[in-house]
N, C-alpha and C positions, 0 to 999 in steps of 0.2 A: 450400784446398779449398772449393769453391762449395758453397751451403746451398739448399734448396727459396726460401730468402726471395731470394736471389740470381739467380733465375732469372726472368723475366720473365711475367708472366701472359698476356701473348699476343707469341708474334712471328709476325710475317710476311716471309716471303724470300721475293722478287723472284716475286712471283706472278701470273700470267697468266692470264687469262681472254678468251675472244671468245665472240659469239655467232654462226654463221659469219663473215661476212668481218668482223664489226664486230670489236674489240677495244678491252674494255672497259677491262680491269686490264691495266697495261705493265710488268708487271716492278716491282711496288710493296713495299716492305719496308718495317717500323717495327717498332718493339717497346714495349707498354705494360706498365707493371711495378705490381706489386700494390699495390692501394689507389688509383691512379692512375684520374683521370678525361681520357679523352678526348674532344673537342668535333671531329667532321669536318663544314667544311662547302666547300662548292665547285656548282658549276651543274649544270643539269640535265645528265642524260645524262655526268658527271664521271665516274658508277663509283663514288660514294659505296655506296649502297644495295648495289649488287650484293657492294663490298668486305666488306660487315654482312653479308650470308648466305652467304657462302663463311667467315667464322668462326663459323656455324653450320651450315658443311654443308649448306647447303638451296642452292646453288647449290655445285659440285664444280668446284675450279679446274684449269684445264690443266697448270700449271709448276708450281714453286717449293714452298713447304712453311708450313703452319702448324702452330705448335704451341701449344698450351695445357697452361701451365706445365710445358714440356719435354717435355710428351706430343702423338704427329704427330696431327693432326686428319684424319681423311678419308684418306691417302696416307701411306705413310714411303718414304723417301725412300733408296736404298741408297749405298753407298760411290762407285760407280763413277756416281753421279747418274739413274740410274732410278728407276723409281718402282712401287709396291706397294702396289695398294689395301688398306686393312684390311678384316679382317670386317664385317662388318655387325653382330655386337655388340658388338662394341671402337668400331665408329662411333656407334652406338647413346649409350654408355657415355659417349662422351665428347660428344656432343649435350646429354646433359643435362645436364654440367656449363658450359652457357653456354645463359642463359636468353632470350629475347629477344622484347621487344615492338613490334607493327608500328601502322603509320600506321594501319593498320584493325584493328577491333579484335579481330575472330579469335574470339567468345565464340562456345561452342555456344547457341543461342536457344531449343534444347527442353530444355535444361541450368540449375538454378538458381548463384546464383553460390556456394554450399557445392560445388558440383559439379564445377561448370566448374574451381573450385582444386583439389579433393582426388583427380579422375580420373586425372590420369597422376603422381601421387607414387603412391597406391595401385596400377595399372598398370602403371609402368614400374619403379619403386625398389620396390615389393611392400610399400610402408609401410602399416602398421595404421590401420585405416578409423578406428580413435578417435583415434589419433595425427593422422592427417591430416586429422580434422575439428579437434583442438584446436590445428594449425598455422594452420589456414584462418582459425580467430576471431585469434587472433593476428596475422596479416599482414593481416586486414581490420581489426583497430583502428589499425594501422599506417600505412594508408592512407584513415583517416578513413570507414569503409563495416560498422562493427560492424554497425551494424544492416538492412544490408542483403543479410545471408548468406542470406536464404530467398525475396529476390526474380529474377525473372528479367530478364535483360539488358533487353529492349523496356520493361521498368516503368523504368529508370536513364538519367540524360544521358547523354552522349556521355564528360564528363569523369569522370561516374561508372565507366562502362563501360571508359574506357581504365585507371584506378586498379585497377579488378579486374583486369584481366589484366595488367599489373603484380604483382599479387598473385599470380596463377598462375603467373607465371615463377619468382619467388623462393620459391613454394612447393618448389621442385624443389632448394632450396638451391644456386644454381650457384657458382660459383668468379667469373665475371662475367657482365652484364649488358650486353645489346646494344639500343638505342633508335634507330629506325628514322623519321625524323620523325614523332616519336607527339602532336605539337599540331598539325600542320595540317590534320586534320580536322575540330579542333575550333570552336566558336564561340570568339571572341574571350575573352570574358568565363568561358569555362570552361579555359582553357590554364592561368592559373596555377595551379590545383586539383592542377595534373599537373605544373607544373613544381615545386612545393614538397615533392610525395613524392619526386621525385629529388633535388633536392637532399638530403633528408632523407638516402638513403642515400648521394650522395657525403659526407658530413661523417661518417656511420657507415663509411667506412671499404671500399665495395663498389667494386671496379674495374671501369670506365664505359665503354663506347666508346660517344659518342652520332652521330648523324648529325641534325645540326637546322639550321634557320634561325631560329632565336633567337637573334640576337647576341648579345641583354643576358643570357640566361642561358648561354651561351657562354664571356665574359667574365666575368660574377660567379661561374661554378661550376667549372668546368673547367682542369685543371691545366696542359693544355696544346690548343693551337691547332692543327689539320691541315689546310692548302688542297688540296685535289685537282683536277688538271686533267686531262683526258684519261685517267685511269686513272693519273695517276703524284702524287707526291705534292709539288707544287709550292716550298711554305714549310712551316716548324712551328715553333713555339717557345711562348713566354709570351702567351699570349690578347690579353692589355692590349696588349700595346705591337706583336702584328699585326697586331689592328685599327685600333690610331691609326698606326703607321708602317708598313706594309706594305711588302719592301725587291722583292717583284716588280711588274713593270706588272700580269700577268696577275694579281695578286691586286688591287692598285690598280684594277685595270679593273674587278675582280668586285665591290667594295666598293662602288665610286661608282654602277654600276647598282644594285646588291640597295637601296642607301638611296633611290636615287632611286623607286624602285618604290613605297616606304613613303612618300613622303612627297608 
């Protein structure tokens, strides 16, 4: 008999997506299982990005089915293989159980950063304004920014700024965590800032799906490696030993341009 810990905290089956004639996602499946960090990366226009908000419902896929931890994201899926949108508070519902930070940083700028975290716990989960302020000091000392709970976003770096909203995500307590290239906004010099609080929570234990071009942190953090090409999901395995031996050209090919670019 299967147990909740047996069940995977994201799958995805064979999921389709286009945006008219284009077609992003090809019928893409994986499954990441709790506590599990995942590192996707692949070239532009791959269908990375797009894959990241279709498991947060911010972009509604065509086919196939996701669920999170056994529960259908967005569509269930019937016997006879049609499909059934859910309500809108069952999608709601299960929106906020996956938190997710983007490239930009998304703060409201007439909102201080007490705000911008405790708005939608208070709002959406109807958590007590004192509760949700004494989460917010909490996940701001987490993230290195205690004492920045009564400034507003424009007073903050960039990597300040990307840490808080980080800190808004997980204020919502999700189940996982979706990171949508959230350093290359950044200046150089302010990326580690941000890669260090995720690390932080991969080693606590937070199941990851990231999308980055950070190999070194790809490789030091991440439990496992995903290439996507065209919408489908090319290689995956052990980090280390896909970026040193890659067994596709297409991933071969991707590697030797992305370093060449750096260097």
């Amino acid at each position: 008999m299967s147990t909740s810990a047996d069940i995977p905290m994201v799958r995805v089956k064979d999921v389709y997506k286009s945006f008219g004639d284009l077609r992003v996602l090809d019928g893409i499946s994986f499954d990441v299982t709790r506590g599990e960090v995942l590192a996707i990366i692949g070239p532009s226009g791959s269908g990375k990005s797009t894959m990241l908000r279709c498991l947060n419902f911010l972009e509604e896929h065509d086919a196939g089915e996701i669920l999170i931890e056994g529960e259908p994201l967005g569509y269930r899926v019937r016997a006879d293989g049609s499909r059934v949108r859910e309500p809108e508070a069952e999608i709601a519902r299960m929106r906020s159980n996956v938190g997710m930070v983007f490239q930009s940083f998304n703060l409201f700028p007439h909102r201080s950063v007490r705000e911008n975290i405790t708005m939608a716990p208070v709002s959406v989960k109807h958590v007590d304004k004192a509760e949700a302020n004494a989460r917010a000091e909490v996940l701001l000392e987490k993230v290195g920014l205690a004492d920045k709970i009564d400034e507003y976003p424009s007073r903050l770096s960039g990597g300040q700024q990307q840490r808080v909203a980080i800190a808004r995500a997980l204020a919502m307590e999700p189940k996982v965590m979706l990171f949508d290239e959230v350093t290359s906004a950044l200046d150089p010099e302010l990326v580690a800032e941000v890669l260090t609080v995720m690390q932080q929570l991969a080693e606590e234990g937070m199941t990851m799906v990231i999308v980055t071009h950070e190999m070194q942190f790809a490789h030091d953090v991440s439990d496992r490696l995903m290439f996507i090409d065209g919408g489908k999901v090319i290689e995956e395995g052990n980090p280390a030993k896909l970026l040193a031996k890659p067994k596709s050209p297409r991933l071969k090919e991707f590697l030797h341009r992305f370093r060449a670019s750096f260097n």
